[in-house]
N, C-alpha and C positions, 0 to 999 in steps of 0.2 A: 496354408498361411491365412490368418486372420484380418478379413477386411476392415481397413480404417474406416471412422464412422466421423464421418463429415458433418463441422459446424456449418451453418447457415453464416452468409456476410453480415446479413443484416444483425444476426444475434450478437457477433462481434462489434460491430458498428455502433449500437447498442451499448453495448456494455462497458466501451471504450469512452463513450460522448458519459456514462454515469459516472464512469472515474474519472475523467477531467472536471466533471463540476462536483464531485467530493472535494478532488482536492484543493478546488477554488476556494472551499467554503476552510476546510483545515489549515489553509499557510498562515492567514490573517491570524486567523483564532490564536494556532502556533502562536505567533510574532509577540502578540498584545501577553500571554502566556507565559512567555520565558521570560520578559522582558517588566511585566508587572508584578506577578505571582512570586517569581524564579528567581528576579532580580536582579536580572541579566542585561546588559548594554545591547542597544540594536546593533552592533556591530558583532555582537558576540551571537548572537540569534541569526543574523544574515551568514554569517560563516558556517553554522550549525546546517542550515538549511541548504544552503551551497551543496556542501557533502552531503547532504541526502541528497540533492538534485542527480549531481556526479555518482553515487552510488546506484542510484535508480536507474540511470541509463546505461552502466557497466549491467545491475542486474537483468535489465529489459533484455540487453545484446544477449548476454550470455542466454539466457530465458527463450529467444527468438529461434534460437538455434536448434535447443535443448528439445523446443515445440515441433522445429520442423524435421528433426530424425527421430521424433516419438508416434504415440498417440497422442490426436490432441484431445480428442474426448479426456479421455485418461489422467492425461497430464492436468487439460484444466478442472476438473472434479479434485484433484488431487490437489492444486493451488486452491481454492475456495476452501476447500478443506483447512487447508494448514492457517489459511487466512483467517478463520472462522473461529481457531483454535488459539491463534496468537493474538487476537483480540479478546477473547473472552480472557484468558489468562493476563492481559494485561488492565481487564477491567479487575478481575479480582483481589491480584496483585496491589492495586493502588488502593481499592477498598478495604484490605489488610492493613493497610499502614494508617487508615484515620484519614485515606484524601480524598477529599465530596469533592464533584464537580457540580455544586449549587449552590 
């Protein structure tokens, strides 16, 4: 049987404190976003954001679990991965359709 290859705390620690302040820096943005760009009432943006809140923490749970009867090496190579890929794709995506963010 193949031995699991253990993260460091501190690298999680880490990497957890850079996503909270990502996303400190993305809600506002979001909000002004839907809301000037988009056209959208702040109550319709707050609702929007809500269900991502709520989905995020369904995703987290499920994700938490997924992590700790996997490899986590594995697993997390494999989320950056997919992460790295649903960004680029959603950068190119929007630069197809004529939408600058400048």
């Amino acid at each position: 049987m193949a031995q699991k290859q253990l993260i460091k705390t501190p690298w999680l620690i880490a990497g957890q404190f850079m996503n909270n302040i990502g996303m400190s820096f993305i809600w506002p943005l979001t909000t002004i976003y839907m809301h000037n760009v988009l056209g959208k009432s702040l109550t319709e943006t707050g609702i929007v954001l809500m269900f991502n809140s709520v989905a995020n923490v369904l995703a987290s749970t499920i994700g938490g679990r997924v992590f700790d009867r996997g490899n986590p090496y594995h697993l997390l190579l494999m989320g950056i991965t997919l992460n790295g890929l649903a960004n680029f794709a959603l950068i190119f995506s929007m630069a197809g359709r004529g939408i600058h963010y400048y």
